[in-house]
C-alpha positions as CSV (number, residue, x, y, z in Angstrom):
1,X,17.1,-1.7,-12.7
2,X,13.8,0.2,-13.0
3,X,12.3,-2.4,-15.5
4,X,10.6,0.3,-17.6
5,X,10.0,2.7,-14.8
6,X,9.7,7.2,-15.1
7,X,10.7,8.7,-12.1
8,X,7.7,10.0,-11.6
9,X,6.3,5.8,-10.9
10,X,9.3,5.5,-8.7
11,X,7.8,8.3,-6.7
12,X,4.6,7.2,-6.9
13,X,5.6,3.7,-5.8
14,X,7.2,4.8,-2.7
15,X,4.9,7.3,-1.8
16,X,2.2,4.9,-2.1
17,X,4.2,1.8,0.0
18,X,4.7,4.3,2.8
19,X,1.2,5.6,2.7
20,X,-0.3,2.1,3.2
21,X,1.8,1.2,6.2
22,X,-0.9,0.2,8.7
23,X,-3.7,0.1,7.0
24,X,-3.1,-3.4,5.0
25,X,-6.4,-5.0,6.0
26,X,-6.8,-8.8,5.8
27,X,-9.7,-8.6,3.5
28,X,-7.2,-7.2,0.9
29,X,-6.0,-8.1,-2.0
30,X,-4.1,-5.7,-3.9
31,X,-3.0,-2.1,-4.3
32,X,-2.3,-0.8,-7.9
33,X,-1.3,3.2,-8.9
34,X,-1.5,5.0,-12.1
35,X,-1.0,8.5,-12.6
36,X,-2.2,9.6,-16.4
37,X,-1.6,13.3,-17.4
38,X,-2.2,15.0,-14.0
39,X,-4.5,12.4,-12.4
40,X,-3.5,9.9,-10.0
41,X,-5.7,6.2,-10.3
42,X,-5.8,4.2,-6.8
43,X,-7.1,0.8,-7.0
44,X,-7.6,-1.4,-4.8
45,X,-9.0,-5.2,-4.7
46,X,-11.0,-6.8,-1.7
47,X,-12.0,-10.4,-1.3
48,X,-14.9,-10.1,0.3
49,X,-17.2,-6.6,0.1
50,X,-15.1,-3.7,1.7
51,X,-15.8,-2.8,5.1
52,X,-16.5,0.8,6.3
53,X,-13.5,0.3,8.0
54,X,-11.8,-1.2,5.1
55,X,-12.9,2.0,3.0
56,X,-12.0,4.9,5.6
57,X,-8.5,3.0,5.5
58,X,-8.2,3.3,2.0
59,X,-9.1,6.8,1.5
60,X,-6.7,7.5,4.4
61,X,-3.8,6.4,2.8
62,X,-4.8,7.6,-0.7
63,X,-4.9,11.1,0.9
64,X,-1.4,9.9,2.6
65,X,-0.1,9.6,-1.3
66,X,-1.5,12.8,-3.1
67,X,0.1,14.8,-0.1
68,X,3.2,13.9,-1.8
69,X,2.0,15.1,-5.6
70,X,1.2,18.6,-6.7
71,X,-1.7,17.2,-8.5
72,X,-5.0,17.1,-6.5
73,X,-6.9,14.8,-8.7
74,X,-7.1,10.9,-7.7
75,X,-9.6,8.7,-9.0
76,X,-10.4,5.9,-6.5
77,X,-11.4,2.7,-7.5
78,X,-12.6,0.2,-4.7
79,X,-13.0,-3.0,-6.6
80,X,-14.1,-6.9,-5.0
81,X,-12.4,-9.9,-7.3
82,X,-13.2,-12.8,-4.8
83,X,-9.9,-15.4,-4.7
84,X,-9.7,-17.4,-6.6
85,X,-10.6,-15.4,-9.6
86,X,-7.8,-13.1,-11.4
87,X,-7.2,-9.6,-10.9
88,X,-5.9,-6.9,-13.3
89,X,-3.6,-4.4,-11.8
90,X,-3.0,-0.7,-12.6
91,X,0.4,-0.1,-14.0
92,X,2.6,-0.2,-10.5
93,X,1.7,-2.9,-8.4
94,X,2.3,-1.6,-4.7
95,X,0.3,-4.7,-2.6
96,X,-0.6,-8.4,-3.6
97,X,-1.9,-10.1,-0.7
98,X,0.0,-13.9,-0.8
99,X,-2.7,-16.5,-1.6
């Protein structure tokens, strides 16, 4: 069951699980994905204020995921919600840190 899901989210789900493979920092909350007409929307919730580390990471793999699209635009949206205060996700949820 795809619970509601285009193939195009299925693609963008996977493509955006393998492009975060080693860069999950602790300092991370969650990973959401969009893509709206021909843009892709990559969001992504820190705890505490993201790190240049934490931000080269995250641009890294969001390169890693439009790679996969024939679009070039993505809108990155680096976001801090600080635990215990609720988050609001982007249509696909690809990373929720367990808290």
């Amino acid at each position: 069951m795809t619970s509601g899901k285009t193939q195009e989210d299925i693609k963008l789900i996977l493509g955006s699980v393998r492009a975060l493979w080693g860069m999950v920092t602790p300092n991370l909350r969650s990973v959401s994905v969009e893509l709206q007409d021909e843009t892709i929307f990559w969001q992504c919730i820190f705890d505490e204020e993201a790190s240049d580390d934490d931000l080269r990471l995250m641009n890294d793999a969001s390169a890693e995921l439009i790679a996969d699209f024939d679009t070039n635009k993505i809108e990155e949206k680096i976001l801090r919600v600080s635990f215990p205060r609720e988050m609001i996700h982007l249509k696909n949820l690809i990373y929720l840190r367990k808290e």
